[in-house]
CHARMM-style PDB file with segment names, atoms N, HN, CA, C and O in Angstrom:
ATOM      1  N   UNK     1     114.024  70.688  82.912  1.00  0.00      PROA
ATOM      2  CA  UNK     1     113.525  71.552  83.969  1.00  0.00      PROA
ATOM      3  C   UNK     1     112.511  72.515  83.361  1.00  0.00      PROA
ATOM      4  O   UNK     1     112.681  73.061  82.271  1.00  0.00      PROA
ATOM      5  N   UNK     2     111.412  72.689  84.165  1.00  0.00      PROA
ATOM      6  HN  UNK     2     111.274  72.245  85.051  1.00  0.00      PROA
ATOM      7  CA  UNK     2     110.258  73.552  83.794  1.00  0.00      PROA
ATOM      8  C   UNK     2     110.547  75.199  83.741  1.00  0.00      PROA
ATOM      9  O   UNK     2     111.005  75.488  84.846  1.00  0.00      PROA
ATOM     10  N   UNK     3     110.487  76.090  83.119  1.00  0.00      PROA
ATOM     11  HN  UNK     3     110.115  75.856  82.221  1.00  0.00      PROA
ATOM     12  CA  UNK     3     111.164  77.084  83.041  1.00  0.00      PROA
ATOM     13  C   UNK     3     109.698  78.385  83.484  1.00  0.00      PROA
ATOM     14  O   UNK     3     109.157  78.866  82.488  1.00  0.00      PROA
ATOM     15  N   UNK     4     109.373  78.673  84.315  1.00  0.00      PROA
ATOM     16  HN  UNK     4     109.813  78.283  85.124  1.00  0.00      PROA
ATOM     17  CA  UNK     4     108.236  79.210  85.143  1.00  0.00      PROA
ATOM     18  C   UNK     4     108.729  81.275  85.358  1.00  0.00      PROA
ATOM     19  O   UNK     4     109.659  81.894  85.875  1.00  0.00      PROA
ATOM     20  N   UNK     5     107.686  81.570  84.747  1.00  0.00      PROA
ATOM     21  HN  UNK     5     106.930  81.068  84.327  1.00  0.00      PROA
ATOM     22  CA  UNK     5     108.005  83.310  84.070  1.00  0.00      PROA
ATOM     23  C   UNK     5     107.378  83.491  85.726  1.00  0.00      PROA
ATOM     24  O   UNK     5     106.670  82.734  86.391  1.00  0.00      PROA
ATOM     25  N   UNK     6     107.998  84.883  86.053  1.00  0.00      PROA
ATOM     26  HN  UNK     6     108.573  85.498  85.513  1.00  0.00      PROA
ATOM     27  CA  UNK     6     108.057  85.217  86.913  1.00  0.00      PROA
ATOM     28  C   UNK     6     106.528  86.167  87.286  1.00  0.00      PROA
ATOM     29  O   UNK     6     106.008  86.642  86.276  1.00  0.00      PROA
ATOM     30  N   UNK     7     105.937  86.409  88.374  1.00  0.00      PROA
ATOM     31  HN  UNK     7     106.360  86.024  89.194  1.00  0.00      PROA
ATOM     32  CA  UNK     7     104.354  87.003  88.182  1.00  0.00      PROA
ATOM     33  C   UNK     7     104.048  87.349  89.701  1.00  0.00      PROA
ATOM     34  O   UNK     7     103.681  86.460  90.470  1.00  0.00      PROA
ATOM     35  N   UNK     8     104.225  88.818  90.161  1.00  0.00      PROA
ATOM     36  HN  UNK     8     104.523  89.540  89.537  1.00  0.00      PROA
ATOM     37  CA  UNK     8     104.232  89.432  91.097  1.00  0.00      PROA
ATOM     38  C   UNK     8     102.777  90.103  91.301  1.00  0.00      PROA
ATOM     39  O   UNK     8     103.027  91.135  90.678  1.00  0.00      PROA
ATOM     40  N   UNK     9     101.952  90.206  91.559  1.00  0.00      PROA
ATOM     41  HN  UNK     9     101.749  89.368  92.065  1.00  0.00      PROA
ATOM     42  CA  UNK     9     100.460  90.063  91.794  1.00  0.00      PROA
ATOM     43  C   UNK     9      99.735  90.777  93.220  1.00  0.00      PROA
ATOM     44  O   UNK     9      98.591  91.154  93.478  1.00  0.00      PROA
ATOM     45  N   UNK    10     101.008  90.748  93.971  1.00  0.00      PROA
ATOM     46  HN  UNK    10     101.937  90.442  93.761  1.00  0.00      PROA
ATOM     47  CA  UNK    10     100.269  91.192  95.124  1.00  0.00      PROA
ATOM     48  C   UNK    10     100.621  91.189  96.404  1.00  0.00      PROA
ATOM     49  O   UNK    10     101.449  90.291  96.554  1.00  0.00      PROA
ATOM     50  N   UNK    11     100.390  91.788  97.484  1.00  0.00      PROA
ATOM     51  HN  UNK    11      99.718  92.518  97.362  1.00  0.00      PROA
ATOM     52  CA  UNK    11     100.954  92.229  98.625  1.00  0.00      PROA
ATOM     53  C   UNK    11     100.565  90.736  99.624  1.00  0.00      PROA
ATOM     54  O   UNK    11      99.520  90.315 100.121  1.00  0.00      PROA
ATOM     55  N   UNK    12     101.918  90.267  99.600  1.00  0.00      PROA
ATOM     56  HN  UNK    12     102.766  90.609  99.197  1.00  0.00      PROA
ATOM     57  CA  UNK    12     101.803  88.988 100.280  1.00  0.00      PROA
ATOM     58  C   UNK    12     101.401  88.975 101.695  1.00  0.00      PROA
ATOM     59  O   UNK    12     100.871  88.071 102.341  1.00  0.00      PROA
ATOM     60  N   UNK    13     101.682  89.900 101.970  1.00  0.00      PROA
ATOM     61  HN  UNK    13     102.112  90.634 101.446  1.00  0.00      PROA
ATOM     62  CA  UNK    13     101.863  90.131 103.891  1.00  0.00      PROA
ATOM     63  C   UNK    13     100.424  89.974 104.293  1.00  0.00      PROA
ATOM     64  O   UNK    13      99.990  89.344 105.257  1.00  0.00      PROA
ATOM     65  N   UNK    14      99.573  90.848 103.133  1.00  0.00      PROA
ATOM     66  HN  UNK    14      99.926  91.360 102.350  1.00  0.00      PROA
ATOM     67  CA  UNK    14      98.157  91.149 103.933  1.00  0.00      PROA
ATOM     68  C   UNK    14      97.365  90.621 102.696  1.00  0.00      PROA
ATOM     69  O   UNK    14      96.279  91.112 102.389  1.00  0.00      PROA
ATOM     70  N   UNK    15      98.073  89.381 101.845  1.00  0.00      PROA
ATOM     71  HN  UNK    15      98.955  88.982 102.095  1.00  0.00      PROA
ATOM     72  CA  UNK    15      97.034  88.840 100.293  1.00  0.00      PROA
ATOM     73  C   UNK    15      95.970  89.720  99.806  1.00  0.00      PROA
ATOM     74  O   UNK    15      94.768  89.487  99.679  1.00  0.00      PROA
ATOM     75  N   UNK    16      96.849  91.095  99.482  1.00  0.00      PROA
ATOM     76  HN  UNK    16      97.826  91.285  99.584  1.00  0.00      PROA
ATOM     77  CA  UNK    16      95.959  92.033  98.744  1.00  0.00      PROA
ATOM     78  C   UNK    16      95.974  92.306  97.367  1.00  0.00      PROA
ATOM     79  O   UNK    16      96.336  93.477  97.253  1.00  0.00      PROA
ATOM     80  N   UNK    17      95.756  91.794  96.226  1.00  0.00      PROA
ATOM     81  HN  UNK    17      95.463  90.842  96.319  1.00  0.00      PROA
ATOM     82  CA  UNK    17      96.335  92.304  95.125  1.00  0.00      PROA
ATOM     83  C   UNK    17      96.653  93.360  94.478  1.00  0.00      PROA
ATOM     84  O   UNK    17      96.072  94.391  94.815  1.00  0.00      PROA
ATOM     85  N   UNK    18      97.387  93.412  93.667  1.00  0.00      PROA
ATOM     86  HN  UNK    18      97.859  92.574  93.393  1.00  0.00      PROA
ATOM     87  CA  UNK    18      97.759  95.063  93.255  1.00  0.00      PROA
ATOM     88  C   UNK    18      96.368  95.545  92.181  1.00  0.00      PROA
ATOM     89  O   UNK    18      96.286  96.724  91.837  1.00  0.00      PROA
ATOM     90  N   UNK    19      95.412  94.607  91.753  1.00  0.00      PROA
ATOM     91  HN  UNK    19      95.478  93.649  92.032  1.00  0.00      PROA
ATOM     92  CA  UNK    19      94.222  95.077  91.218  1.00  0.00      PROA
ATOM     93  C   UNK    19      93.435  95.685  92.393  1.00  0.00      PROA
ATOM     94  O   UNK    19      93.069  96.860  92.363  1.00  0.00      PROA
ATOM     95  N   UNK    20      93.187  94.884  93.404  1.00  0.00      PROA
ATOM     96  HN  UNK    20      93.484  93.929  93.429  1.00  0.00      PROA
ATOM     97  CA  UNK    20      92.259  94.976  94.589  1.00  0.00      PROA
ATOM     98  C   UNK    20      92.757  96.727  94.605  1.00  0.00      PROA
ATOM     99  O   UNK    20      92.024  97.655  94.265  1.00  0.00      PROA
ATOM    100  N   UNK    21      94.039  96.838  95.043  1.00  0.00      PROA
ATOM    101  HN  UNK    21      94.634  96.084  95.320  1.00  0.00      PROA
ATOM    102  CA  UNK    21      94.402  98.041  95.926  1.00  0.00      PROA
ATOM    103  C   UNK    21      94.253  98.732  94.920  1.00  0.00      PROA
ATOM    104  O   UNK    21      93.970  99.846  95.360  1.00  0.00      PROA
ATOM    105  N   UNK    22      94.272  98.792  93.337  1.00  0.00      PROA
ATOM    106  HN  UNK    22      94.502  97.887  92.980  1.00  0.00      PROA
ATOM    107  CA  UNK    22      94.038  99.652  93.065  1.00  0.00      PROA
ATOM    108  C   UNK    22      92.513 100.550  92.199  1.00  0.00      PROA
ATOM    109  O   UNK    22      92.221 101.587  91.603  1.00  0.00      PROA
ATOM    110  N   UNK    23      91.963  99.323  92.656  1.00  0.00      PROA
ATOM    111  HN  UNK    23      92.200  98.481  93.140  1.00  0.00      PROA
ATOM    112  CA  UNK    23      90.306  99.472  92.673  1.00  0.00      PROA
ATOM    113  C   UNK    23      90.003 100.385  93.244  1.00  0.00      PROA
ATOM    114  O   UNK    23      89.487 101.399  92.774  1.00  0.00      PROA
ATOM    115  N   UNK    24      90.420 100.055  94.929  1.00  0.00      PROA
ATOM    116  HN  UNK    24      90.839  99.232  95.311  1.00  0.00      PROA
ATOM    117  CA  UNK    24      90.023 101.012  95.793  1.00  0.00      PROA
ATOM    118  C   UNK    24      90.752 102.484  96.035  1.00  0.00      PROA
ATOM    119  O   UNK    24      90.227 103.489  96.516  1.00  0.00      PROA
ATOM    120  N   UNK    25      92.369 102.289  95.474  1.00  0.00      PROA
ATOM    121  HN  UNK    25      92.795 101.473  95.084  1.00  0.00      PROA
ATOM    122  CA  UNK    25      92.718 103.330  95.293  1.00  0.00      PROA
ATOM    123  C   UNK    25      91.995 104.694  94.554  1.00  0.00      PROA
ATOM    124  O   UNK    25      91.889 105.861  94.933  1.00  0.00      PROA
ATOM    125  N   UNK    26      91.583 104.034  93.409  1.00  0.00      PROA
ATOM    126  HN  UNK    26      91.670 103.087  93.102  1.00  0.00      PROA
ATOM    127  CA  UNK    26      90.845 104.699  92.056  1.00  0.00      PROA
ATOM    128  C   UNK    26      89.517 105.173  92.596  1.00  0.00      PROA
ATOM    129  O   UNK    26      89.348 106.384  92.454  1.00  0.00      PROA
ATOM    130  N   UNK    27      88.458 104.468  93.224  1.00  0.00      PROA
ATOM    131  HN  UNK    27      88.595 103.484  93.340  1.00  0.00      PROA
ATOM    132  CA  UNK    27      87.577 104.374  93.868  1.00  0.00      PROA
ATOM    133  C   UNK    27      87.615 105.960  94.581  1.00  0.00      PROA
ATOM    134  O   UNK    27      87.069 106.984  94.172  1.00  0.00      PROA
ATOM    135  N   UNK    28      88.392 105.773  95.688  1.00  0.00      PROA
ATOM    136  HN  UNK    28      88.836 104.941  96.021  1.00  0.00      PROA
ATOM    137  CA  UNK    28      88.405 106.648  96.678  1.00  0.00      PROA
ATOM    138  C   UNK    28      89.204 107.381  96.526  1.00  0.00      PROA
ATOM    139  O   UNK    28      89.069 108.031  97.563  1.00  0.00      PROA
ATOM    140  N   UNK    29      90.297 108.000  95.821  1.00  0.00      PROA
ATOM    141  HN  UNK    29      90.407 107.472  94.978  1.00  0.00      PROA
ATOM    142  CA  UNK    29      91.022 109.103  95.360  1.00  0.00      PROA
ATOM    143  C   UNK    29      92.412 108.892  96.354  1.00  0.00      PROA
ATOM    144  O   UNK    29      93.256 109.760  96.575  1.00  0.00      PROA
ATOM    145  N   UNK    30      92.404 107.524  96.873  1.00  0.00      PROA
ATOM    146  HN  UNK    30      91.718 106.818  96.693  1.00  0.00      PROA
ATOM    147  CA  UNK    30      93.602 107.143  97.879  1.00  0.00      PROA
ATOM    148  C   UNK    30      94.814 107.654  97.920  1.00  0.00      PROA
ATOM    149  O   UNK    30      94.846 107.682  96.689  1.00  0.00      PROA
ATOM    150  N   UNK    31      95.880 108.100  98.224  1.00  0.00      PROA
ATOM    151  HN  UNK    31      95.854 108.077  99.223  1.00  0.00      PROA
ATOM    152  CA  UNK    31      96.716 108.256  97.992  1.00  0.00      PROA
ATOM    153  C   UNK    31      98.085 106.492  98.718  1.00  0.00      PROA
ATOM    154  O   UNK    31      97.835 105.767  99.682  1.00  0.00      PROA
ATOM    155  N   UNK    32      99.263 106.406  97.841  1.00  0.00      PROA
ATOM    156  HN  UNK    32      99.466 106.995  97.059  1.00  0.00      PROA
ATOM    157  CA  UNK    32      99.888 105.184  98.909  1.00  0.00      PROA
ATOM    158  C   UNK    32      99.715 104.974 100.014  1.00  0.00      PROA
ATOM    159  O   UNK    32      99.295 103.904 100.453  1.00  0.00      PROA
ATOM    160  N   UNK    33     100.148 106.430 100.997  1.00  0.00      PROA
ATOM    161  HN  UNK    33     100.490 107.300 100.640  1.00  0.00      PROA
ATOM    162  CA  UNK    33      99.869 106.145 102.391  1.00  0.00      PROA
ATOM    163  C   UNK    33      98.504 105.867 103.039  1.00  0.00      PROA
ATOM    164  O   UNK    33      98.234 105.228 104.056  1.00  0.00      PROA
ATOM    165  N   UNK    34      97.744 106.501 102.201  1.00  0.00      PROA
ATOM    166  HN  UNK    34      97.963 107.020 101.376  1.00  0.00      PROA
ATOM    167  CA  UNK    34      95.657 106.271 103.047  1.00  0.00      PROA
ATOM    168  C   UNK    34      95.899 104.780 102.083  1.00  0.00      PROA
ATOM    169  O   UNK    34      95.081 104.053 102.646  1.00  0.00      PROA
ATOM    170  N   UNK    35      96.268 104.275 101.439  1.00  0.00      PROA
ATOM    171  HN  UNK    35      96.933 104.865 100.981  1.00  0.00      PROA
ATOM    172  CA  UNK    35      96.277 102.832 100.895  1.00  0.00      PROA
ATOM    173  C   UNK    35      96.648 101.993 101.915  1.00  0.00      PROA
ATOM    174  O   UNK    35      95.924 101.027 102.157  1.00  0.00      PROA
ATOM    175  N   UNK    36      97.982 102.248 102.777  1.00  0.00      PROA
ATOM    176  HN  UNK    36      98.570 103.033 102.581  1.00  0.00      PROA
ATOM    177  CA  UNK    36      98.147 101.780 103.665  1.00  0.00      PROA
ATOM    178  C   UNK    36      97.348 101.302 104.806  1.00  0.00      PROA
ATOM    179  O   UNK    36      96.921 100.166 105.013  1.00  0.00      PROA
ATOM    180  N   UNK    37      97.196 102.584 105.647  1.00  0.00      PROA
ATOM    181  HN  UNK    37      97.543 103.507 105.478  1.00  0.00      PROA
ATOM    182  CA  UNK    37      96.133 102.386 106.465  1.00  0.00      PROA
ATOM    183  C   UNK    37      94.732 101.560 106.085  1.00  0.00      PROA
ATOM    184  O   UNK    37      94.071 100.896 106.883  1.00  0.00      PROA
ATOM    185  N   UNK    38      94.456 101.757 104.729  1.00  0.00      PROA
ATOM    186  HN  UNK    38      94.993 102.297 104.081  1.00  0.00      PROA
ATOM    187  CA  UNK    38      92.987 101.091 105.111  1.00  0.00      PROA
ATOM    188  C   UNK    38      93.186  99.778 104.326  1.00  0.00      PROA
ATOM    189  O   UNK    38      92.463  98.841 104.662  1.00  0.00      PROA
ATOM    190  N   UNK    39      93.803  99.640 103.626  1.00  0.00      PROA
ATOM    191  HN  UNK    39      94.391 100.402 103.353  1.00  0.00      PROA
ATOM    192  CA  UNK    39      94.251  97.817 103.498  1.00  0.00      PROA
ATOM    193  C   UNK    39      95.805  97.074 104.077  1.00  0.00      PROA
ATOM    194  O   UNK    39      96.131  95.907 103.858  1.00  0.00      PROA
ATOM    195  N   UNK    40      96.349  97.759 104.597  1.00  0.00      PROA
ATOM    196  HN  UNK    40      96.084  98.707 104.775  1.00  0.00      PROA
ATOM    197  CA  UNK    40      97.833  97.225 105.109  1.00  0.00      PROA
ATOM    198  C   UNK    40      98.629  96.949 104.080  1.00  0.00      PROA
ATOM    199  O   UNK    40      99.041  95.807 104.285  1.00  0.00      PROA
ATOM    200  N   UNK    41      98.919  97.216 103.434  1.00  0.00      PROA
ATOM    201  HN  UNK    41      98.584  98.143 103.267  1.00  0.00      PROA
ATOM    202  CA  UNK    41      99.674  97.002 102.258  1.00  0.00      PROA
ATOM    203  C   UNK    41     100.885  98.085 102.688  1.00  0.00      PROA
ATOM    204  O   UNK    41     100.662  99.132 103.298  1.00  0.00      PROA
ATOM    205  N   UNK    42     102.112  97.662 102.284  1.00  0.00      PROA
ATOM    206  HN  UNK    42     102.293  96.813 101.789  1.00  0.00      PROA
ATOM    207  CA  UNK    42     103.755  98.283 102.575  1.00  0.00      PROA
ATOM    208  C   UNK    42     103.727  98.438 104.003  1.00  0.00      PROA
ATOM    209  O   UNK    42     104.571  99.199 104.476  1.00  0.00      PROA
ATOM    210  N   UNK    43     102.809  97.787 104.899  1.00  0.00      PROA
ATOM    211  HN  UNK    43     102.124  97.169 104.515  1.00  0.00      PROA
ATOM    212  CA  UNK    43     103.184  97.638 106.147  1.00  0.00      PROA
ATOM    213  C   UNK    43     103.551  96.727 106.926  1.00  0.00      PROA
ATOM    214  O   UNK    43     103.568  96.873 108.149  1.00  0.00      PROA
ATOM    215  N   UNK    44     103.906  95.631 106.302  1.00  0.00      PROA
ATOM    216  HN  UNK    44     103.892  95.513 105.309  1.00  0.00      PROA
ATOM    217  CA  UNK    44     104.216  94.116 106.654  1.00  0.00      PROA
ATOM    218  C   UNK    44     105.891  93.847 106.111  1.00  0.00      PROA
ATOM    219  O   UNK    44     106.654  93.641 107.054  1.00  0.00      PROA
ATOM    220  N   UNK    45     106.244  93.834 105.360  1.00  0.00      PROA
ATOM    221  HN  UNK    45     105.624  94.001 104.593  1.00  0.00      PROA
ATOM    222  CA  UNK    45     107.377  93.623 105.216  1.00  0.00      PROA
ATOM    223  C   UNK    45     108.081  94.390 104.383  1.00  0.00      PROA
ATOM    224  O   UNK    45     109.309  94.375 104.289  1.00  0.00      PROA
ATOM    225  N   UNK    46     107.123  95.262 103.594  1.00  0.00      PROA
ATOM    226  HN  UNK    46     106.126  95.274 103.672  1.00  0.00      PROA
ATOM    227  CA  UNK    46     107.234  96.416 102.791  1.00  0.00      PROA
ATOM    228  C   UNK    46     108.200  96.205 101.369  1.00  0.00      PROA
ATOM    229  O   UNK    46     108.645  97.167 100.744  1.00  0.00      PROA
ATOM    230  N   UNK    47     108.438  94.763 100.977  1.00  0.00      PROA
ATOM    231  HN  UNK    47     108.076  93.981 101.484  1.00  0.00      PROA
ATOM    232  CA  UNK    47     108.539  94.603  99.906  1.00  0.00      PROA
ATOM    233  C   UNK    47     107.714  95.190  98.243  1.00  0.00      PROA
ATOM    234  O   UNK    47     108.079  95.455  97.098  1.00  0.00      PROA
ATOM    235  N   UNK    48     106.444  95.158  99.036  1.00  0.00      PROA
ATOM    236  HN  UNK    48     106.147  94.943  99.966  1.00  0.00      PROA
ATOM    237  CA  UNK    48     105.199  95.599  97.718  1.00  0.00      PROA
ATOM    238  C   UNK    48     105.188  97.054  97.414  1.00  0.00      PROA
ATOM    239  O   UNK    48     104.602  97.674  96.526  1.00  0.00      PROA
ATOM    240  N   UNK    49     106.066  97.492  98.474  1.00  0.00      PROA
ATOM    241  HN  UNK    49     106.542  96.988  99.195  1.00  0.00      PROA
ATOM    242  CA  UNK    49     105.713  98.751  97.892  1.00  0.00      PROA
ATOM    243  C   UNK    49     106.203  99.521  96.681  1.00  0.00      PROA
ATOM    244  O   UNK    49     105.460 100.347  96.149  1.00  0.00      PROA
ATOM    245  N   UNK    50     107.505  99.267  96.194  1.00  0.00      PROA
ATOM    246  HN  UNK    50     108.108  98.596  96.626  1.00  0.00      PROA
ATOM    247  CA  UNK    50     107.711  99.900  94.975  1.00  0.00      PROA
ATOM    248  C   UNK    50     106.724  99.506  93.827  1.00  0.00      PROA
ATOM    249  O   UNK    50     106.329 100.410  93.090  1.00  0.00      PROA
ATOM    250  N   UNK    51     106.294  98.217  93.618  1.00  0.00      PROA
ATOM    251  HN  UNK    51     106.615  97.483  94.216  1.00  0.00      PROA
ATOM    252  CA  UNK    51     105.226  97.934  92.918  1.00  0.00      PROA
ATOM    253  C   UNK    51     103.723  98.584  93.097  1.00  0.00      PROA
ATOM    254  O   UNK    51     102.957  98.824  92.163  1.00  0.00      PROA
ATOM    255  N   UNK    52     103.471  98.812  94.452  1.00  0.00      PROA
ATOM    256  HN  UNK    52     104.093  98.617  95.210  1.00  0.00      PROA
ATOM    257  CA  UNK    52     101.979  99.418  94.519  1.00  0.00      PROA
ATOM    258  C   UNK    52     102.672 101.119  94.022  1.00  0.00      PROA
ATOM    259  O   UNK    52     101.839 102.025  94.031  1.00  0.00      PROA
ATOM    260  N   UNK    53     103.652 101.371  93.749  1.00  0.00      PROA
ATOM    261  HN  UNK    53     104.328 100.634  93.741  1.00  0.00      PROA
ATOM    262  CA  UNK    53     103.741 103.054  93.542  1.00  0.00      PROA
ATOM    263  C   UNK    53     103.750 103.036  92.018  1.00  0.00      PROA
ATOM    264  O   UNK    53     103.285 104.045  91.488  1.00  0.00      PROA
ATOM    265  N   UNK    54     104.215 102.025  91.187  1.00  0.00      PROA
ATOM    266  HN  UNK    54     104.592 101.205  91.618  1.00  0.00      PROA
ATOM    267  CA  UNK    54     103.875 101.953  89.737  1.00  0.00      PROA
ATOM    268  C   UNK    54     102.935 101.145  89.265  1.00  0.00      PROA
ATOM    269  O   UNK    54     102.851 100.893  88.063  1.00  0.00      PROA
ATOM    270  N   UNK    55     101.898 100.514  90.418  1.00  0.00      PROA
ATOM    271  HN  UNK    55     101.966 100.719  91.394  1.00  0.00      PROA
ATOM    272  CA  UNK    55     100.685 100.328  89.835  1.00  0.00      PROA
ATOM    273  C   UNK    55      99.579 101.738  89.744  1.00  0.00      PROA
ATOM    274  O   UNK    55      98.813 101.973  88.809  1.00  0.00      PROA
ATOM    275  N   UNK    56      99.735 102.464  90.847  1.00  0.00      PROA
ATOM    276  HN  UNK    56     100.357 102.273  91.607  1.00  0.00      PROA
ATOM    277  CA  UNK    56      98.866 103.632  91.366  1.00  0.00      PROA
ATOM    278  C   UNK    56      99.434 104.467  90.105  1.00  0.00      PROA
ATOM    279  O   UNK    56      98.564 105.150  89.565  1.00  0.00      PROA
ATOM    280  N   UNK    57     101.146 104.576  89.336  1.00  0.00      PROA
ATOM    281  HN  UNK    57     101.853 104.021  89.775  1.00  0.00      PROA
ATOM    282  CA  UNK    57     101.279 105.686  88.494  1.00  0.00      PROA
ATOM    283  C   UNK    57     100.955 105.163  86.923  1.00  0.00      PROA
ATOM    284  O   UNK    57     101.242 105.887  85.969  1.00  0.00      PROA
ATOM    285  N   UNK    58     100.280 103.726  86.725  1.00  0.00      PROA
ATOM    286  HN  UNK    58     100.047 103.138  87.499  1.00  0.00      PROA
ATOM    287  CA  UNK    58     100.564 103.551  85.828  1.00  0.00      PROA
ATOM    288  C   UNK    58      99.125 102.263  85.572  1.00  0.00      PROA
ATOM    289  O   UNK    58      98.523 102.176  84.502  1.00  0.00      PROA
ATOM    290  N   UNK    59      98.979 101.844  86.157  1.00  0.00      PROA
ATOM    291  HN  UNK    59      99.468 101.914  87.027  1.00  0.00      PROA
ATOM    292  CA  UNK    59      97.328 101.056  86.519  1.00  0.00      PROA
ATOM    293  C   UNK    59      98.414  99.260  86.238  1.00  0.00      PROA
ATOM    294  O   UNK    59      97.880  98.272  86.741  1.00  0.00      PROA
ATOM    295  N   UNK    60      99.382  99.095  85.707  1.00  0.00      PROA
ATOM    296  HN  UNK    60      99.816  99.898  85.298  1.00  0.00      PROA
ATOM    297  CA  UNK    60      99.616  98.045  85.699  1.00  0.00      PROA
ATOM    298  C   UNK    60      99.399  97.259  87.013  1.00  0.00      PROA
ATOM    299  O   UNK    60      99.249  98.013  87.975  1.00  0.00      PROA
ATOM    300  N   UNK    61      99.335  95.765  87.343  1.00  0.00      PROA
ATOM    301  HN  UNK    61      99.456  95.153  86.562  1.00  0.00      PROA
ATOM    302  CA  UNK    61      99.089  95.427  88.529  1.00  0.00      PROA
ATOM    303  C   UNK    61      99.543  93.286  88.049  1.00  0.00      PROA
ATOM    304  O   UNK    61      99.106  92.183  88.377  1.00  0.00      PROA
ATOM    305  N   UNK    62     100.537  93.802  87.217  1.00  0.00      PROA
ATOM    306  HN  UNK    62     100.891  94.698  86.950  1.00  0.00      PROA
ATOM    307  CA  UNK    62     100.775  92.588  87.526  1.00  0.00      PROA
ATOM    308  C   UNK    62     102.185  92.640  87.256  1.00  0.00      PROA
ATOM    309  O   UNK    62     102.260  93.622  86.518  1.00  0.00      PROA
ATOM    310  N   UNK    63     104.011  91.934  87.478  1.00  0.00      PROA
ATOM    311  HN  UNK    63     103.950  91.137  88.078  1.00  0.00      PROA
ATOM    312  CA  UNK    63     104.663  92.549  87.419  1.00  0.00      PROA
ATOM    313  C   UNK    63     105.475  91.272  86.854  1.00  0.00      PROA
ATOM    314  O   UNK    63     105.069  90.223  87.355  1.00  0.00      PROA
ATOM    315  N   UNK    64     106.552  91.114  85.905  1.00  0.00      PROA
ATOM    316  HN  UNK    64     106.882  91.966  85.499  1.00  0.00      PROA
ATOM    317  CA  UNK    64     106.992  89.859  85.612  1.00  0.00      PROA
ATOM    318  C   UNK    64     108.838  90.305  86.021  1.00  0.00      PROA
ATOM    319  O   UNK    64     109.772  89.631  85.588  1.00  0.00      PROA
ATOM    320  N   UNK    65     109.013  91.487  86.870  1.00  0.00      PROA
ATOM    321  HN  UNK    65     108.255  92.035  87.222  1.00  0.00      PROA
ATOM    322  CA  UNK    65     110.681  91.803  87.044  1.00  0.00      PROA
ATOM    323  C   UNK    65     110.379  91.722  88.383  1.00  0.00      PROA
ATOM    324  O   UNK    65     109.271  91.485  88.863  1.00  0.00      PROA
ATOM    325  N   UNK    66     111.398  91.926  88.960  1.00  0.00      PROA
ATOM    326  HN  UNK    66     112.299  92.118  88.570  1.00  0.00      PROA
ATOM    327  CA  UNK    66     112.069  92.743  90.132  1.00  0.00      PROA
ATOM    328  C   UNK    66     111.729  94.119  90.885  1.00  0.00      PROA
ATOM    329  O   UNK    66     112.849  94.518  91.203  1.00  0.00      PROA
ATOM    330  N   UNK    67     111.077  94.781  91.208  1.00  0.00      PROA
ATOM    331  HN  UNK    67     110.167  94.457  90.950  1.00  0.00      PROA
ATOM    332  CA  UNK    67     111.256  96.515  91.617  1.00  0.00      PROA
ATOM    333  C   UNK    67     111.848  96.339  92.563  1.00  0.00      PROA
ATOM    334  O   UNK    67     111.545  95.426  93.331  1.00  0.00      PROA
ATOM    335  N   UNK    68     113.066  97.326  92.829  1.00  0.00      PROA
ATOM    336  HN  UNK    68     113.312  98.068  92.205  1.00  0.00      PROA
ATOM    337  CA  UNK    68     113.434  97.719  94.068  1.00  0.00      PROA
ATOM    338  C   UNK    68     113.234  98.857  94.958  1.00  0.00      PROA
ATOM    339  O   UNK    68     113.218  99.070  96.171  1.00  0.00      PROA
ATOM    340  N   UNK    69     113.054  99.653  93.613  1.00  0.00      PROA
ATOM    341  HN  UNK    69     113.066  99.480  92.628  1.00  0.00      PROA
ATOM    342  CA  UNK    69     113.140 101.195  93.921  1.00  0.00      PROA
ATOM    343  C   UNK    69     111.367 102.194  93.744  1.00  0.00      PROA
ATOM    344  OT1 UNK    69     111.316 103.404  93.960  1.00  0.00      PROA
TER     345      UNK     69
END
């Protein structure tokens, strides 16, 4: 069996990546919630969002665990 590392990348709901969002985050001085509104991201099923809050605190944007929190 093929043993396949795990690689979390991006806000599935609205196929935004966590680079994309945080381009524009950086860009425009966004905060999560104005992230929201202007790309939909944590408004679809709101799984992405603990990840878009430690990409925005930390620039990572690609994720190989779990976040829940």
């Amino acid at each position: 069996m093929h043993d396949q590392q795990l690689s979390i990348d991006r806000c599935v709901c609205h196929d935004v990546t966590f680079e994309r969002a945080l381009e524009v985050a950086k860009g425009r001085a966004l905060s999560l919630e104005q992230l929201a509104d202007e790309l939909g991201c944590t408004t679809g099923c709101g799984s992405c969002e603990p990840y878009l809050r430690r990409c925005l605190a930390s620039g990572q944007v690609v994720f190989r665990e779990i976040i829940e929190d």
